[in-house]
C-alpha positions in Angstrom: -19.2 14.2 13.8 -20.5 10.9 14.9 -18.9 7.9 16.0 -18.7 4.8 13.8 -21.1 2.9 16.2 -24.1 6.0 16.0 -27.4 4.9 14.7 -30.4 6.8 13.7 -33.5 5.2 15.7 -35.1 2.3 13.8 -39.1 2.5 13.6 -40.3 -0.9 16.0 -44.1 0.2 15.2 -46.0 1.5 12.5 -49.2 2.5 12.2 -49.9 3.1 8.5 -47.2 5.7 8.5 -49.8 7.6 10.7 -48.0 7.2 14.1 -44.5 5.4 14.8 -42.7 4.5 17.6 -39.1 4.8 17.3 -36.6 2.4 18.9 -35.4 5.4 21.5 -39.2 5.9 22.8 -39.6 8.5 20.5 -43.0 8.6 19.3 -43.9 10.6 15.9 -47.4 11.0 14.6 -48.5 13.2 11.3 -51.8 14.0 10.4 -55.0 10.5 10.5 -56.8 12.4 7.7 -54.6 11.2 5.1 -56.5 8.2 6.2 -59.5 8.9 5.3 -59.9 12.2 4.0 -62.9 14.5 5.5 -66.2 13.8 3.8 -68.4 16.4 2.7 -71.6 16.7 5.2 -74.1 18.5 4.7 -74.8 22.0 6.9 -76.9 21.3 9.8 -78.1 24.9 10.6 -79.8 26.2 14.3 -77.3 24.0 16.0 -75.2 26.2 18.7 -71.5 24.6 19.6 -68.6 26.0 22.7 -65.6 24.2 23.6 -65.7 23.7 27.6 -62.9 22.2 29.3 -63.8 19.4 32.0 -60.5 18.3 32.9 -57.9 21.0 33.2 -55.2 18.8 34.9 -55.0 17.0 31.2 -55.7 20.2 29.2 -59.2 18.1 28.0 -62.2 19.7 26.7 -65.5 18.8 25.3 -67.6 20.3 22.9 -71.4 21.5 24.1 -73.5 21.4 20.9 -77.4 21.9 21.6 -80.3 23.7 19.4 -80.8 27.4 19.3 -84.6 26.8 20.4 -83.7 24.3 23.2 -84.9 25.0 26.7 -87.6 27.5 28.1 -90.9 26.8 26.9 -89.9 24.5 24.7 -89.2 21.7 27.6 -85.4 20.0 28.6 -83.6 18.1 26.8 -82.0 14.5 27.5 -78.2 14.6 26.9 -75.9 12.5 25.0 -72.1 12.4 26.0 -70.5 10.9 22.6 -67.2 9.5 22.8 -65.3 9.5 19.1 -63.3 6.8 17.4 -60.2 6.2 16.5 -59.2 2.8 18.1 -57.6 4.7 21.0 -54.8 6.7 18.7 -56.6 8.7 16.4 -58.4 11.9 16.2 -60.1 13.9 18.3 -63.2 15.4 19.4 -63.0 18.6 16.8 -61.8 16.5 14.1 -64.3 17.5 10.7 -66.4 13.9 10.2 -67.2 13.7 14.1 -68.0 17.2 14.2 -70.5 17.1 11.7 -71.8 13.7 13.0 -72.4 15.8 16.1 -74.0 18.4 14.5 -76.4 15.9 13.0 -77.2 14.3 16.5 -77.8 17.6 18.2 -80.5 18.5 15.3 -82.0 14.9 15.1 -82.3 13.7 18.1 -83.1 16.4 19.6 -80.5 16.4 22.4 -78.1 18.3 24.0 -74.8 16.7 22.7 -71.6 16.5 24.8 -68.7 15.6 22.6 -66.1 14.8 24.7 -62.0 14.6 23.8 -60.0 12.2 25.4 -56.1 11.5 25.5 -54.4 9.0 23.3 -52.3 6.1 23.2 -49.5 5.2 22.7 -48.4 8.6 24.4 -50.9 7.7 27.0 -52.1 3.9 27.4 -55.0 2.8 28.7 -57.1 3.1 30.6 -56.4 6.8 30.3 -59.0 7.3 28.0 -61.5 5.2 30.4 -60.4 7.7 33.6 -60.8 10.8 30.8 -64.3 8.8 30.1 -65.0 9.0 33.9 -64.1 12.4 34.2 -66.5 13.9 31.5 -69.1 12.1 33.5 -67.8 13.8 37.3 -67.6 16.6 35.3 -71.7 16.4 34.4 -72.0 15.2 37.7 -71.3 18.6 39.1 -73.5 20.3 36.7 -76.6 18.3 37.6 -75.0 19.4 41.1 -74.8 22.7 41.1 -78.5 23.4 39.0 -79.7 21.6 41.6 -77.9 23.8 45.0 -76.3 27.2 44.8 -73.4 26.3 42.0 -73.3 27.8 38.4 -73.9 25.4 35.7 -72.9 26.1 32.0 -76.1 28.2 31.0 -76.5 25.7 27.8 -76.6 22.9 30.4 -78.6 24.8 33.3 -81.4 25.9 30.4 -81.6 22.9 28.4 -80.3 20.1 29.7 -82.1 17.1 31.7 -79.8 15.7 33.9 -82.2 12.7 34.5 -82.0 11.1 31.2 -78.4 10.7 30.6 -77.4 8.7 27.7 -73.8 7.3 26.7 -72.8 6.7 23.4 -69.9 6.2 21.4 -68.9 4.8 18.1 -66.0 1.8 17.6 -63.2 2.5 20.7 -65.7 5.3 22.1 -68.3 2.5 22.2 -65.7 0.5 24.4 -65.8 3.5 26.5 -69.4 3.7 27.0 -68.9 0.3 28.2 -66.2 0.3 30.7 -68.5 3.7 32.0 -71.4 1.2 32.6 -69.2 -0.9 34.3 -67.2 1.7 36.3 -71.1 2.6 37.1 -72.6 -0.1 38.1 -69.6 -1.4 40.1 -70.1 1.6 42.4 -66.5 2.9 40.9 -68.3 5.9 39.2 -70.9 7.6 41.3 -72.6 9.8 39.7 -76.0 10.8 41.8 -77.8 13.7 41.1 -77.4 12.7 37.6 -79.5 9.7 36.2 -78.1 7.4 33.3 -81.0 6.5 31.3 -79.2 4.1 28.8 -75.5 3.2 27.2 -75.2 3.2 23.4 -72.7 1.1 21.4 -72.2 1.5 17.5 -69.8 -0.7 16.1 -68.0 -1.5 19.5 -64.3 -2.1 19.1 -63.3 -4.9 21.6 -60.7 -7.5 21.0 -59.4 -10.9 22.5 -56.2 -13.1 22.0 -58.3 -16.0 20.4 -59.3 -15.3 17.1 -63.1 -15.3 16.0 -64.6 -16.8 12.9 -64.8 -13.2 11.2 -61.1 -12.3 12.2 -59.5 -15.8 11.1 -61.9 -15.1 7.9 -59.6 -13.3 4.4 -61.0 -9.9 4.7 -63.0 -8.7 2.0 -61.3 -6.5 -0.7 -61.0 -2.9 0.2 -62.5 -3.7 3.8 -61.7 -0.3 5.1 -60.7 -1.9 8.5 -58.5 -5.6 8.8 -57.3 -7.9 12.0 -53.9 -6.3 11.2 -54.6 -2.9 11.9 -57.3 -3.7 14.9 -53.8 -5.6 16.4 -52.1 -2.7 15.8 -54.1 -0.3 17.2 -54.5 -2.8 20.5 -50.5 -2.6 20.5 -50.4 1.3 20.3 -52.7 1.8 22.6 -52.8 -1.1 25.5 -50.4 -1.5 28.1 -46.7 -2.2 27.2 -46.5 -6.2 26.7 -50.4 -6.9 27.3 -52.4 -9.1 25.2 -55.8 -8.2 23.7 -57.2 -10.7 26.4 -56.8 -7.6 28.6 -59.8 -6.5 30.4 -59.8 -3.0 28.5 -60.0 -5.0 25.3 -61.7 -8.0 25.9 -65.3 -8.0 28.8 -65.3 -11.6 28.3 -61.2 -12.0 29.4 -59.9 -14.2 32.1 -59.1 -11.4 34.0 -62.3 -9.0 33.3 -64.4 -8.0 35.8 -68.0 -10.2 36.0 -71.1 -8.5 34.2 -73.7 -10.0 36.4 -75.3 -8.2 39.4 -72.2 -7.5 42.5 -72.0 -9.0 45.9 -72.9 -6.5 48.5 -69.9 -6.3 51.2 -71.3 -4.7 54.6 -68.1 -3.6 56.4 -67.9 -2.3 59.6 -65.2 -0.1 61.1 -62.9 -0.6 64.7 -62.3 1.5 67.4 -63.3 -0.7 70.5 -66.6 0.7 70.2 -65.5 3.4 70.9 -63.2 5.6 68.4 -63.8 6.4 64.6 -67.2 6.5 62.3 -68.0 5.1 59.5 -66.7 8.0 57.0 -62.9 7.9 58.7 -60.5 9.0 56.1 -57.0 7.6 56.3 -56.7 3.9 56.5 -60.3 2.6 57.0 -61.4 4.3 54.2 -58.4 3.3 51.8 -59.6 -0.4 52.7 -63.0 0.7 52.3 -62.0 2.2 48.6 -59.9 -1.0 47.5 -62.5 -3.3 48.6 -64.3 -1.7 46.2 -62.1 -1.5 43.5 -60.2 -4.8 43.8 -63.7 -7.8 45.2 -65.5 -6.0 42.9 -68.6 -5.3 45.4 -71.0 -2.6 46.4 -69.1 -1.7 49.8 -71.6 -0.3 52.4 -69.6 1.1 55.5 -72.2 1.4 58.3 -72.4 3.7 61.2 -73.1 2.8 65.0 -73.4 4.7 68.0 -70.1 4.5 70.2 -69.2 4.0 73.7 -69.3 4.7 76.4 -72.5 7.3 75.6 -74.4 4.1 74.4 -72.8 0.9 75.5 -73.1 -2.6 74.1 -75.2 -4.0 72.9 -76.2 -0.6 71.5 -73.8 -1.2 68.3 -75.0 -4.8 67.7 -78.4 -3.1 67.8 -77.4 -0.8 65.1 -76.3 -3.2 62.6 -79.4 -5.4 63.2 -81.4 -2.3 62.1 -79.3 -1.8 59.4 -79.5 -5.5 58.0 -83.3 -4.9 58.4 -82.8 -1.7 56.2 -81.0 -3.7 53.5 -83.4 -6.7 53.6 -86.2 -4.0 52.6 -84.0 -3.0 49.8 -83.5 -6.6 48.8 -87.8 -6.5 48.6 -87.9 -3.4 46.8 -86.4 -5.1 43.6 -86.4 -2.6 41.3 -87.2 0.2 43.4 -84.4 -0.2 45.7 -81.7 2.8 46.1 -80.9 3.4 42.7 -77.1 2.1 43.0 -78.6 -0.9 44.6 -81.0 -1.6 42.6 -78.5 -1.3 39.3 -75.4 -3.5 41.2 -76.5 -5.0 43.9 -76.8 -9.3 44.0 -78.8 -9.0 47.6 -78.2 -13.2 47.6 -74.4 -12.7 48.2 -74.0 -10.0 51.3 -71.0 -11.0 53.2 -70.2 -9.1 56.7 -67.3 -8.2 57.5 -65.4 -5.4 59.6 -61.9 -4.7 61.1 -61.0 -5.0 65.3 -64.3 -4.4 66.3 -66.4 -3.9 63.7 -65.3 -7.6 63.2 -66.7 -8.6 66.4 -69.9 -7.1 65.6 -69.6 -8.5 62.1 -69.6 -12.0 64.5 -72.1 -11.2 66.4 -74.6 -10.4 63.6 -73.9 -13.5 61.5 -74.6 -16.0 64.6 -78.3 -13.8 65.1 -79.2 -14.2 61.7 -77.3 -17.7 61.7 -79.8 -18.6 64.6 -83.1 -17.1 62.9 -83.2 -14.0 65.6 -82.2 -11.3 62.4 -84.3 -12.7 59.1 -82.8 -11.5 56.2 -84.6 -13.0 52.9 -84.8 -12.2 50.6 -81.1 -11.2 51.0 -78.9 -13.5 52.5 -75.9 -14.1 54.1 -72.9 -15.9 51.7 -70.3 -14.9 54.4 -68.2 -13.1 56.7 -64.6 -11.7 56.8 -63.5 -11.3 60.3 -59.9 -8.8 60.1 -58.3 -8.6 63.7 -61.5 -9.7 65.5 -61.4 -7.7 68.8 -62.5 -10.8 71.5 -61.9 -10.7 75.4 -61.5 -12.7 78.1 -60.7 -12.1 82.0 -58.2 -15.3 81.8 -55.1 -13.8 80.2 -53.7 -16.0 77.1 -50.3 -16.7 76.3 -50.2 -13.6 74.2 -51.7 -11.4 76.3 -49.7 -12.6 79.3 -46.5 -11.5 77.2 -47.1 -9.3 74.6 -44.6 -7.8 71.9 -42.9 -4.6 72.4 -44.2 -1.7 70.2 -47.8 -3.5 70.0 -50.4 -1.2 68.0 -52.8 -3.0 70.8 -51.8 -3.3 74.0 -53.4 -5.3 76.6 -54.1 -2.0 78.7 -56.0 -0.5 75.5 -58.6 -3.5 75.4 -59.3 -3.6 78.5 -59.9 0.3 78.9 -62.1 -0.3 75.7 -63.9 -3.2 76.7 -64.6 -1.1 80.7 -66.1 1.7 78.0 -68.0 -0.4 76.1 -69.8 -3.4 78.0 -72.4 -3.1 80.3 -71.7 -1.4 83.4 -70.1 -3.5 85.7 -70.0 -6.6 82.9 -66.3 -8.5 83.1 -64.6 -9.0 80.1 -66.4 -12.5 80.1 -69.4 -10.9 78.9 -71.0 -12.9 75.8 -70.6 -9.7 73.6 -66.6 -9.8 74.6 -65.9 -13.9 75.0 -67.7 -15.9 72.5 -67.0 -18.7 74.3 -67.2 -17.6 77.9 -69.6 -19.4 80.6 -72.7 -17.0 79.5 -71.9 -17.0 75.7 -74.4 -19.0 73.3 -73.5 -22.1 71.6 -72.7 -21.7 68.7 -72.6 -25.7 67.2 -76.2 -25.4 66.3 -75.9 -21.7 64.5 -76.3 -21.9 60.6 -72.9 -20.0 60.1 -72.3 -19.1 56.5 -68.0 -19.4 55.6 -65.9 -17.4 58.0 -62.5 -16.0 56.6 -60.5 -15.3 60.0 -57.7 -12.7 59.6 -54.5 -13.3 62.2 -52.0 -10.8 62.6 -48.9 -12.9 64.4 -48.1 -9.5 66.5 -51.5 -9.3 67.7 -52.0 -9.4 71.5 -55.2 -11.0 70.5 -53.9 -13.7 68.1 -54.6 -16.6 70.9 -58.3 -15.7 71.2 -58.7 -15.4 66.9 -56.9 -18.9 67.1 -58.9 -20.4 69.3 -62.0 -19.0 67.5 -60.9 -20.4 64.2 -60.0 -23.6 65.6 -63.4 -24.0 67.6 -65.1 -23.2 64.5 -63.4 -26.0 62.3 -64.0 -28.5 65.4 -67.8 -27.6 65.0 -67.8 -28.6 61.6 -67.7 -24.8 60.6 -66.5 -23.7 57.1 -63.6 -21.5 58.4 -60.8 -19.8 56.4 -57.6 -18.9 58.1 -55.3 -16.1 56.7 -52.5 -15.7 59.3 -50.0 -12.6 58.7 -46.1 -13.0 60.0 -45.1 -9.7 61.6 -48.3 -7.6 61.4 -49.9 -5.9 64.0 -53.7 -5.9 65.3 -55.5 -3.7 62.5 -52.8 -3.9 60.2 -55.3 -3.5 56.8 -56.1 0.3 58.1 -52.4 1.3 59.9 -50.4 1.6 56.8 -50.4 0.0 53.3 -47.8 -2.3 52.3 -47.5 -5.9 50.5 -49.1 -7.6 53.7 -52.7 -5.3 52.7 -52.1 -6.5 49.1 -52.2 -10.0 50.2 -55.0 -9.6 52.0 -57.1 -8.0 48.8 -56.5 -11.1 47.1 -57.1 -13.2 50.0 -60.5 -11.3 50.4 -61.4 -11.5 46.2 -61.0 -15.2 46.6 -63.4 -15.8 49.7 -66.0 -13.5 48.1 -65.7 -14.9 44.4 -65.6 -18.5 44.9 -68.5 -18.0 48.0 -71.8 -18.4 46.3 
């Protein structure tokens, strides 16, 4: 029997008695025809369907629908990936009106149709259905893949489908997917090469925003099969608990949505003392290298250079002068660049950057194309992000005189890197290791774009990325200093924690207010 103070959970949402959300979490949904009940369609017939699952993690499938003629003689077809309605909480791919719609677009187009399912808020908020949108796409990806090497495709796919002329389409919240997909695409989030999106299709895009526009503040028309109310509702089902619909999956134009217009490009070189490491280092470096992208946003390109001591310095400065001369040629090529490039890329903002040394080379770089010896137009250089700069010096600073215990750099290490990678026989004075040592160019008359310096406070080199800072700002530099109390030299690719958080935001800010 229940006690006096028992009550039944109270419904705190409704969705047109289609799906509720109960007081205690609990979440009941009955069936979205009695919505609208199916219409009657008429029989499209030679059209060939299978269910395929792309995502078996989420149990999610997508439906392959494609003309019994298609392929052999009869040529490839493009193929759409169509993402249904449903405002994010309703319906799914097999549902009757968006099969037979797919029916029809297989037959009229013609095209090989890819109707793909995706999961639902509120029981999953977005962006799940923007990562399910994602994942139909990897999915494709690996078809194009495979026909291409020694995989198996689906046959449908591998006999009638061309994977160069991609299309994505979707009507009302699937038309906000094929959105955030050109955005997750052209951000460099969503690779997707062998496969070639030829265009993005929006009918009837359902977006949102906390203002209201003339049409929303507007009475409704009677019967309008669709109101402000129930758009609000569906934005409250289905974004995350306690956002507004100025929320970048509802609203592109938000305060805190990602910019439409063509990316920076963010050349980052990796440490090692010129010695250790590549470009393609999992762990840390690329975990930086990922959030970079994610979080600026930019097109990230981490370069490769040939280590010491089998080619000593300046072999690496060498190799990222040839690769700036790579990227000015794609800056030329307009629209022929790399395809990614060409789609993302804003060639006018490139910023350097690089961690330890691959921020030393990232100096080293800016102050030749600075001082006209590496041209770069018509690309050019909006600024450089130096992260534990790895600079020498045969006088010992304070720091380096009496270092921290438990260092991640200790002044043995440099100097063992620095014998590896100058010159033979070069002191630690060498230009290439002091920046301001008695051979070292001057750098007052060098056209140096903003510099954010990074200083970690248990660095054994803090005194020398000090000193650079500070000689910088007497020169009448643009310099940006981000110091971090109790982090060690290289911090951003040791471990993640709140201090590589910081940094991220530090880093957004320098790159989006740089122009």
């Amino acid at each position: 029997m229940s006690g006096a103070g028992d009550t039944a959970p109270r419904v705190v949402e409704d969705y047109r008695g289609v799906i509720q959300i109960l007081s205690d979490g609990t979440i009941v949904r009955s069936d979205p025809a009695v919505l609208r009940p199916p219409e009657c369609f008429p029989d499209v017939p030679g059209i060939q369907w299978e269910d395929v699952v792309y995502d078996a993690a989420h149990g999610l499938k997508l439906r392959v629908y494609r003309s019994a003629a298609a392929g052999g003689d009869a040529g490839k077809l493009p193929v759409l990936v169509y993402f249904h309605s449903g405002g994010f909480c309703l319906g799914t791919f097999a549902q009757p009106n968006f099969h037979s719609g797919c029916l029809r677009l297989a037959s009229e187009l013609p095209a090989v149709v890819l109707s793909a399912d995706y999961r639902l808020g509120p029981e999953h908020r977005l962006p799940a259905a923007m990562d399910d949108a994602a994942a139909a796409l990897s999915w494709l990806r690996g078809q194009a893949a495979s026909a291409l090497g020694s995989g198996v495709p689906h046959p449908w796919l591998a006999k009638s489908a061309d994977f160069t002329r991609v299309f994505v389409a979707g009507e009302s919240s699937g038309a906000n997917m094929s959105h955030h997909v050109a955005v997750r695409r052209g951000s460099g989030q969503l690779p997707l090469d062998p496969l070639r999106i030829a265009g993005h299709v929006l009918l009837t895009p359902y977006f949102g925003g906390a203002e209201r526009t003339a049409a929303e503040a507007a009475e409704p028309p009677a019967g309008a099969p669709f109101t402000p109310e129930m758009s609000d509702a569906m934005w409250r089902l289905s974004l995350p608990a306690g956002a507004t619909r100025d929320h970048p999956a509802a609203n592109p134009f938000g305060p805190d949505s990602p910019g439409l217009e063509p990316l920076p490009v963010l050349v980052h070189f990796h440490g090692g003392g010129y010695c250790i490491g590549s470009y393609d280092q999992l762990g840390g470096a690329d975990h930086l290298r990922r959030r970079l992208a994610a979080e600026l946003p930019a097109v990230v390109l981490s370069v490769q250079y040939r280590l010491a001591p089998e080619h000593r310095l300046p072999a690496a400065i060498e190799d990222g002068a040839a690769f700036l001369a790579w990227l000015r040629a794609q800056a030329a090529l307009g629209a022929g660049a790399d395809p990614w490039l060409a789609e993302s890329a804003d060639f006018a903002r490139t910023f350097l950057s690089g961690v330890s040394a691959g921020a030393n080379l990232a100096h080293h770089l800016t102050v030749r194309v600075g001082s006209g010896q590496v041209a770069l137009a018509p690309a050019r250089l909006a600024g450089c992000a130096l992260l534990s700069a790895f600079f020498g010096g045969v006088e010992r600073t304070a720091a380096e005189s009496d270092p921290p215990d438990g260092v991640s750099l200790t002044v043995e290490m440099a100097d063992q890197f620095w014998r590896m990678a100058l010159p033979a026989g070069a002191t630690r004075d060498h230009p290439l290791a002091n920046v301001f040592g008695p051979d070292s160019p001057d750098l007052e008359p060098v056209a140096l774009p903003p510099v954010l310096v990074e200083a970690p406070e248990g660095d054994v080199l803090r005194d020398r990325v000090l000193l650079y800072a500070a000689r910088l700002k007497e020169m009448g530099k643009a310099v940006e200093l981000a110091e971090f109390k109790g982090e060690q030299h290289g911090f951003s690719v040791l471990r993640w924690g709140e201090a590589n958080e910081e940094l991220i935001r530090i880093l957004k800010h320098f790159v989006g207010q740089t122009k």
